[in-house]
Phi, psi and omega in degrees: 000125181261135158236126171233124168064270171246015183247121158260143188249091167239144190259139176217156195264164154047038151282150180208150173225178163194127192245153221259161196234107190016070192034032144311149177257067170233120135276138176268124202248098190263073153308060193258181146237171198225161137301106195251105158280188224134096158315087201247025197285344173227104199302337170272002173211047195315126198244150158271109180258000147191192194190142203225127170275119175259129175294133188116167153282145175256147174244160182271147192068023181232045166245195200195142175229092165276121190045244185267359137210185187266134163242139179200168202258146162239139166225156167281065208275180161296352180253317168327121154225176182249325139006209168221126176319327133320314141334300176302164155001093193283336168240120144028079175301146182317121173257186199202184170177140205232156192225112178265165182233150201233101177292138176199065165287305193247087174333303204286005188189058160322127147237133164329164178211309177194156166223170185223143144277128191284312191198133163220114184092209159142320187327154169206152168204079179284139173208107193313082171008303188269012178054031176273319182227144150206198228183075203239161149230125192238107194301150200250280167190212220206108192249135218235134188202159194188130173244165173003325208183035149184132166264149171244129165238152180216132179265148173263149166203149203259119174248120173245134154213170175208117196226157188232176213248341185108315193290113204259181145243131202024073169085340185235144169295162192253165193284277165053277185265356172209178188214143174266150136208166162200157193196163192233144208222152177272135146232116169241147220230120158264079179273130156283115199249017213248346151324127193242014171256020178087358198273155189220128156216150183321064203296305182219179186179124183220170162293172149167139168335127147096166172231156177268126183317309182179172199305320178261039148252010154225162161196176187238139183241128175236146180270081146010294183271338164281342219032059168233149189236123172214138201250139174268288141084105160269103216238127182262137158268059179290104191206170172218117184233193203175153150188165177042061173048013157239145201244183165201164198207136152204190179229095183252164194235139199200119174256162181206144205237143173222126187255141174230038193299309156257138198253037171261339209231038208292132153239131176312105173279325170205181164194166179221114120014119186209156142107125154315136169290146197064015136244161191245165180280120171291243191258162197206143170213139162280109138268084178317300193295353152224039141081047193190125161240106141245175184245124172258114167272116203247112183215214195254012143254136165224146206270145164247143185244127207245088173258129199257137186231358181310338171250088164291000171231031160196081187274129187234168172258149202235276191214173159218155159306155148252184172083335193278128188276151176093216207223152130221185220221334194222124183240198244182088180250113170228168160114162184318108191033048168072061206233017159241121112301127158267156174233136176241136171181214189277133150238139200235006183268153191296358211231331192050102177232330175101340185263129144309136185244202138024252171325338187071188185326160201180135195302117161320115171257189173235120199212137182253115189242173186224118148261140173291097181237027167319286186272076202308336183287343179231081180272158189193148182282158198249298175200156176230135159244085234264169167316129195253077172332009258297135158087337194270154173209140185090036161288156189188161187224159169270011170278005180265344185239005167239078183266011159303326178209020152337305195287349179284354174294324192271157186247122145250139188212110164263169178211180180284003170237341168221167162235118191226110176256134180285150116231151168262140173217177183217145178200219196212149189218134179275155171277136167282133171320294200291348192259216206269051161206156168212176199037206208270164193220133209276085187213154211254119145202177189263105196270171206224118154226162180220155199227166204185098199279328183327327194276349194300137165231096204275018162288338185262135189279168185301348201277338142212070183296158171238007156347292188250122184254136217230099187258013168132197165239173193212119220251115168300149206294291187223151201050193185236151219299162158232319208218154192213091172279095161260161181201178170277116179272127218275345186243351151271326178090027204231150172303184170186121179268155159230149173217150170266167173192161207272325173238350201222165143216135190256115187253158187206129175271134150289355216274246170354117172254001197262351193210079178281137187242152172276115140269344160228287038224123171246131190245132181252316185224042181323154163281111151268139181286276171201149181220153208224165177226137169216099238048244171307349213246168186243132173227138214229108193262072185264132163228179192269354146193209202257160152299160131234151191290349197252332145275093174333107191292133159293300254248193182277146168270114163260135189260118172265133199246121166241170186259157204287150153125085167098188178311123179240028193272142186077015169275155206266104174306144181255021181177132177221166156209149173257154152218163181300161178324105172293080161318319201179118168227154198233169200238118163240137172057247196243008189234150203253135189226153199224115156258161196202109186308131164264165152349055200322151187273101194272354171307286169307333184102019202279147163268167180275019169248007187239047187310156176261173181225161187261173125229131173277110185267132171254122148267134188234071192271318184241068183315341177292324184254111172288150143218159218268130162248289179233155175222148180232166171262129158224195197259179197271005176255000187240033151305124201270183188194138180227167163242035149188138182238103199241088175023269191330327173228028162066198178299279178338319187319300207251167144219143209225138146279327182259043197182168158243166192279114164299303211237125113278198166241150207196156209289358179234035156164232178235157169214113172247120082056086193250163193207116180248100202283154214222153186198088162331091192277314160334292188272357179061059197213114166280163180213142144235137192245131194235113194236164178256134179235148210190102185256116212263123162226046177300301178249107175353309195288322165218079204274110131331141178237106157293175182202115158237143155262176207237154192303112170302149145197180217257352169251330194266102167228139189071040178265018166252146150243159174257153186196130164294116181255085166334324168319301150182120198258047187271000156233214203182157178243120162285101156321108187209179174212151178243157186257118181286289186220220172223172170213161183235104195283185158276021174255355160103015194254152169256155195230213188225122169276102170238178192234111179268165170208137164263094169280113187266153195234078184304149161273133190216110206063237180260016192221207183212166222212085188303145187236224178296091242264116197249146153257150196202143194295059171110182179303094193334116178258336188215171154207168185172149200266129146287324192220160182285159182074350247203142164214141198243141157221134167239144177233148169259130148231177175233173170192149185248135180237143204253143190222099176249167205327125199255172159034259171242004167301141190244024191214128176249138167269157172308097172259170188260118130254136201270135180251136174271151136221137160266111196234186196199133184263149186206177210234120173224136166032058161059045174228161183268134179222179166216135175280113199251128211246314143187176212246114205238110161255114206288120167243159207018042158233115126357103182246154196276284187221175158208174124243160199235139182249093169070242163230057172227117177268111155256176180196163108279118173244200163193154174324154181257011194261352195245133165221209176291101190101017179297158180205128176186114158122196190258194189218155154270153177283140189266117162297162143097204165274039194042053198243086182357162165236163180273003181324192174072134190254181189194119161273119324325168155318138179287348186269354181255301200301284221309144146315161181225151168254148155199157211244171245159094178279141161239010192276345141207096174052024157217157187287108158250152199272143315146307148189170183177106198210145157296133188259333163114004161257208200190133173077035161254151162254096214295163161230352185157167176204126198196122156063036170093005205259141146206148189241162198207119113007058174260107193323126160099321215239293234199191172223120139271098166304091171258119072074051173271355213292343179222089160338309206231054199204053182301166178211126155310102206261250192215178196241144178247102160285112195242087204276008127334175151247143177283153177205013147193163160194161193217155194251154175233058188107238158229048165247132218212125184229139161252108176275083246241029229002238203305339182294006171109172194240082182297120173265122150236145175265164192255015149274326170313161164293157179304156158240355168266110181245199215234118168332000000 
């Protein structure tokens, strides 16, 4: 981010729009990152006066602005497309990266000035017909650094070769007959930027042995009085090779100095060697001013190293720590013309002393170390301090594994009473039992130290030095810290911290540094989660960070109550409450049921798989007062789960092909599906056992769980669905299938014969009670009344049809095809049947999702041979303002690949189609359809608003870029909330002007 006078100039990754293709309901998918101008002269209302796109990734901390311009690096990788994912590359695309210059003289009309290619491509892959030899080269990634007035980029690369002598033993070659190696190779690329009209051009480019790490393992020197340039490089060798049945495998550290005065002639002048083998270099830093770089190596003693460049064509080790246990990863230069270094990393030692003792590895702190770098021939440690936790365990900071951008974590400051150092660390705390949490709880803080060289008496070993003074943590509310500001406050005069997080910022007085006070909390990015409506009101599920399915959320979850109705970011709640880990809440009536794993019991026999889950019920009969009313035990498998719950139509609204139904609902509670898989180790035989689970929240205060069991077998797993009977809905229908028999095809394979049913389910007494058994044509998807009195069903099925082998294929395959049926229950010899009234075949497709509006059916597919992360076809090169061109051709069709939407009458009694057109996207997902709008889901991007209100003429309105993953949304009127995690709680009205505009 650049400022000049009321304009911010900002770069930003991972924008995306989409504009619609000659008023079609096709989209063009623009994935870039951009150059941004920003009007801030009235800070309360800040304007975009224009945005210019660039292809690529941007990395941080390598653009640059001389006078009116900006220069920055974009890179490429091989998985990068800006494109709909069909589009791309059917092999790998080249990767690459480029550095453009921006004139941004005129806020209001950014121009492009130039661009350069740093690099494209480079892959090799040879391979000897005959298995004698081959040969690849493969790209690793691209570390990228930049001063004033050049960047240096460096490709990293993977080198293989393997060759044979030819002689085999019986038939297979032997360890013997051949030989191996790989090694990793350099490209470092010096583009000058020092232009202040934009102009870029290539000054040099060379090889070299080994790769650069991160940024601050190169820099560039220029001598003034020789007028000479020299490029600097710390480059690791990670290689292995073998022959005649022994292999050897190491790791060498190389520091190498290259004058580049001409940058027509680049030459290598030395190198040095540093480090033991198989260890790699942690953190580094260059001190140009006295001609000296260190290096730390890290294994499970690690050496710091005093490496000298003063002689550029004879660099030596000057001196080293031995001994130091851990790491460190961020360095530091302080003290009078840089004659300390500080350090941050790892310590692995018992004591965290900085020396290995004994004992060998030891759980790893975070620790600040202060080295004595008076004297570069006797460099030495002065003292180490690690972060001090109370309670904690499993500490770890991201400054040990992003040292690309460690130094910006940490906060340093002096003033006339300290030198005040930051580290952020993050870790874990056991829990009291009795509160709203169990097993460990997630929590973020800041340690806090200050140094004071006066004090150093280097007659003294480090253990007692008083140097580095150690006041504690500073514990952050919520996320976890990335960035950490201490300053001077200008109007009080007291020290002061800021710390960042992914969701908060935390202000803090420093003037105590041993008893730091919270002065604030600014919630920057609450995570919303899920949000539920109840009447008017929005209720809102914010944490403090994301799930994962593999990780169990600790913290607390707050149900935030706003009243509905316009824009709601920065409104104000009018009623909240917390709990504890949260799993899953879910919405019945007016009451919020919040589920949660308990603990396993070793009292009960419980194992740690065979955990319970609680849930709790809130009535929100008055949503301004929540209140906590009862809780039940259920069993730890039946947390329900849907992936879009969309107000307007319930349980009912929607169906996902890409799941199955667990749960449904019924007017006196939940009913879900618990399914236990079982393995007889004796008779070697699986079993899965299967129950109806029926949670009655007939009374708040005490909602009860019940159980019936569902017929076991040794075959059948996910072979129940659940389906909401809107008809009437105090039951509900179970999906299942029975095995009639086997069969034998003509191909000699046998197969399974099953029988499907929509079984309804009564309520009887406190449980529930199967009732009439329909058979029906594949897996129950839906039921719904068309008419009063009338109950409607619709089921799915497939059938594969064998397509065999043409011309010189000598294999044939399978294609899918998916069938809709629509039936009507009807009465044969006075039992309930159901009648199929017609049948809609999808062919060789997949369908994703549907919902259904009044007797208008949407449905969404895609080819079923086509999924996620399909590739086929070329990519473009970046033109331009690095603005994609649409070139390139692609096997299959984008009318083959793209997703399709089609729409669907159902008013009488059959699918007629409506429309059915490829949307040129790929990955929608309906989420709902309200008040002719339908919104569709492109996973990982967005909400796309269409235009139904005329079936068979759709239109794209607009796209809510949701750089989230959405993961519920409701509707109020003609308000539309989108639950976006950090991005925030997304407003769109269904009243704005369009935003999609047209090629």
């Amino acid at each position: 981010m650049f400022v000049a006078g009321n304009t911010v100039y900002a770069l930003l990754s991972d924008a995306l729009y989409l504009t619609e293709v000659n008023g079609k309901l096709q989209f063009d998918r623009h994935y870039v990152s951009q150059l941004v101008a920003i009007d801030v002269s009235d800070l309360t209302n800040p304007r975009v006066l224009s945005t210019t796109d660039i292809i690529g990734e941007l990395r941080e901390g390598v653009s640059r602005k001389i006078d009116n311009t900006i220069y920055l690096v974009s890179y490429i990788s091989q998985s990068y497309y800006w494109g709909w994912g069909y589009e791309a590359a059917s092999n790998p695309q080249p990767e690459q990266a480029w550095v453009y210059s921006f004139d941004v003289s005129n806020p209001q009309a950014l121009k492009q000035v130039g661009q350069l290619q740093i690099f494209q491509g480079g892959s090799v892959q040879v391979n000897d017909p005959n298995g004698l030899y081959s040969y690849s080269k493969t790209f690793s990634d691209v570390t990228i650094s930049a001063t004033s007035n050049a960047l240096m980029v460096d490709e990293n690369w993977w080198v293989y070769g393997y060759s044979s002598n030819g002689s085999t033993n019986n038939g297979y070659y032997n360890c013997g007959s051949y030989s191996y190696s790989s090694q990793q190779q350099s490209v470092v690329s010096i583009i000058d930027v020092s232009d202040p009209k934009g102009n870029i051009s290539l000054y040099t480019r060379f090889e070299a042995a080994g790769q650069i790490g991160d940024q601050f393992k190169m820099t560039y020197v220029f001598d003034p009085t020789k007028q000479t340039g020299t490029f600097y490089g710390i480059f690791a060798r990670q290689g292995w090779s073998g022959s005649n049945c022994m292999g050897s495998e190491y790791t060498q550290n190389t520091l190498e100095s290259w004058d580049i005065t001409d940058g027509s002639n680049p030459v290598m002048q030395a190198s040095l060697d540093f480090g033991g083998q198989n260890e790699t270099v942690a953190g580094s830093v260059f001190d140009v001013t006295r001609s000296v770089v260190y290096a730390v190596t890290s294994q499970a003693v690690d050496p710091l190293y005093a490496l000298s460049f003063a002689d550029p064509k004879n660099p030596k080790v000057l001196s080293a720590v031995n001994g130091l246990s851990g790491s460190m990863d961020v360095f530091q230069l302080i003290g009078d013309n840089n004659t300390f270094l500080l350090g941050i990393g790892q310590d692995t030692s018992s004591t965290c002393t900085g020396l290995q003792g004994n004992s060998g590895n030891e759980p790893t702190n975070i620790a600040v170390s202060i080295i004595d770098v008076r004297d570069l021939t006797k460099i030495r440690l002065v003292q180490r301090q690690c972060v001090a936790v109370q309670n904690a365990e499993w500490v770890g900071s991201d400054i040990t594994w992003n040292l690309d951008q460690a130094h910006k974590m940490i906060g340093m400051y002096s003033d006339s009473q300290a030198n005040v150092v930051t580290v952020p660390v993050y870790y874990w705390t056991k829990s009291d039992p009795n509160d709203d949490w169990w097993w460990y709880q997630y929590k973020s803080a800041v340690g806090i130290m200050a140094w004071d060289l006066t004090k150093y008496d280097d007659t003294k070993d480090p253990t007692q030095q008083t140097v580095l003074q150690n006041y504690g943590t500073f514990i952050h509310p919520n996320g976890e810290v990335r960035r950490t500001i201490v300053f001077g406050h200008q109007a009080t005069g007291q020290r002061m911290m800021v710390n960042l997080s992914d969701t908060n910022a935390s202000i803090a007085s420093l003037q105590d540094l041993a008893n730091p006070q919270l002065q604030s909390i600014i919630e920057i990015a609450p995570y919303y989660n899920q949000i539920y409506q109840f009447g008017n009101y929005l209720v809102a599920q914010v944490q403090s960070q994301q799930d994962y399915y593999y990780n169990t959320n600790q913290d607390l979850s707050q149900f935030r109550v706003f009243v509905a109705g316009g824009d709601l970011d920065g409104a104000t709640p009018v009623a909240s409450f917390s709990v504890g880990q949260v799993q899953q809440a879910m919405k019945h009536g007016n009451q919020l049921l919040l589920f949660r794993y308990l603990p396993y019991d070793k009292s009960t026999g419980y194992n740690y798989y065979q955990q319970q889950t609680q849930v709790l019920v809130y009535d929100l009969t008055d949503p301004t007062h929540p209140r906590r009313a009862g809780s039940a035990i259920m069993p730890s498998s039946v947390i329900p789960y849907y992936p879009y719950w969309c107000g307007w139509d319930g349980y009912w609204g929607g169906y996902w092909f890409n799941g199955y139904g667990n749960w449904t609902e019924v007017e006196s509670g939940l009913v879900t599906v618990d399914e236990q898989y079982n393995y007889d180790y004796t008779t070697q035989l699986s079993t899965y056992t299967a129950s109806l689970v029926y949670l009655d929240l007939t009374n708040a205060d005490a909602p009860a769980m019940s159980q019936v069991p569902l017929p076991s077998s040794n075959t059948d797993w996910n072979a129940y669905t659940l389906v909401g009977d809107p008809v009437d809905p105090t039951g509900f229908y179970l999906g299942l299938r029975e095995v009639v028999g086997q069969r034998t095809g003509s191909y000699g394979y046998t197969f399974t014969e099953y029988k499907y049913y929509a079984q309804r389910w009564n309520q009887s007494g406190s449980s529930f009670a199967a009732a009439e058994k329909i058979n029906v044509p594949g897996p129950l998807v839906r039921t719904w009344a068309p008419t009063a009195g009338s109950r409607h069903f619709m089921t799915e099925d497939q059938s594969y049809v064998y397509v065999a082998p043409t011309g010189t294929d000598t294999y044939g395959y399978y294609t899918s095809n998916t069938r809709l049926n629509l039936l009507h229950q009807v009465s044969v010899g006075g039992q309930p049947a159901a009648e199929l009234l017609d049948s809609k075949v999808f062919s060789n497709v997949y369908l994703e999702g549907l919902t259904v509006e009044g007797n208008t059916l949407y449905v969404t597919g895609e080819q079923s041979y086509y999924g996620y992360g399909y590739y086929g076809g070329d990519i473009a090169v970046p033109s331009g303002a690095g603005v994609a061109s649409s070139g390139g051709s692609s096997t299959p069709d984008w009318e083959t690949t793209s997703d399709r939407l089609m729409i669907f009458d159902l008013s009488n009694d059959t699918f007629a189609t409506l429309y059915d057109q490829p949307t040129k996207a790929y990955n929608l997902q309906i989420m709902g359809a309200n008040q002719g709008r339908l919104f569709l889901n492109l996973s990982g991007d967005g909400i796309l608003e269409v235009d139904v209100s005329s079936p068979t003429k759709p239109t794209g309105v607009n796209f809510l870029r949701t750089l989230g993953w959405a993961s519920s949304m409701q509707a109020f009127g003609d308000d539309l909330y989108v639950a976006s995690g950090y991005f925030g709680l997304d407003h769109m009205s269904l009243t704005a002007p369009a935003n999609i505009t047209q090629n």
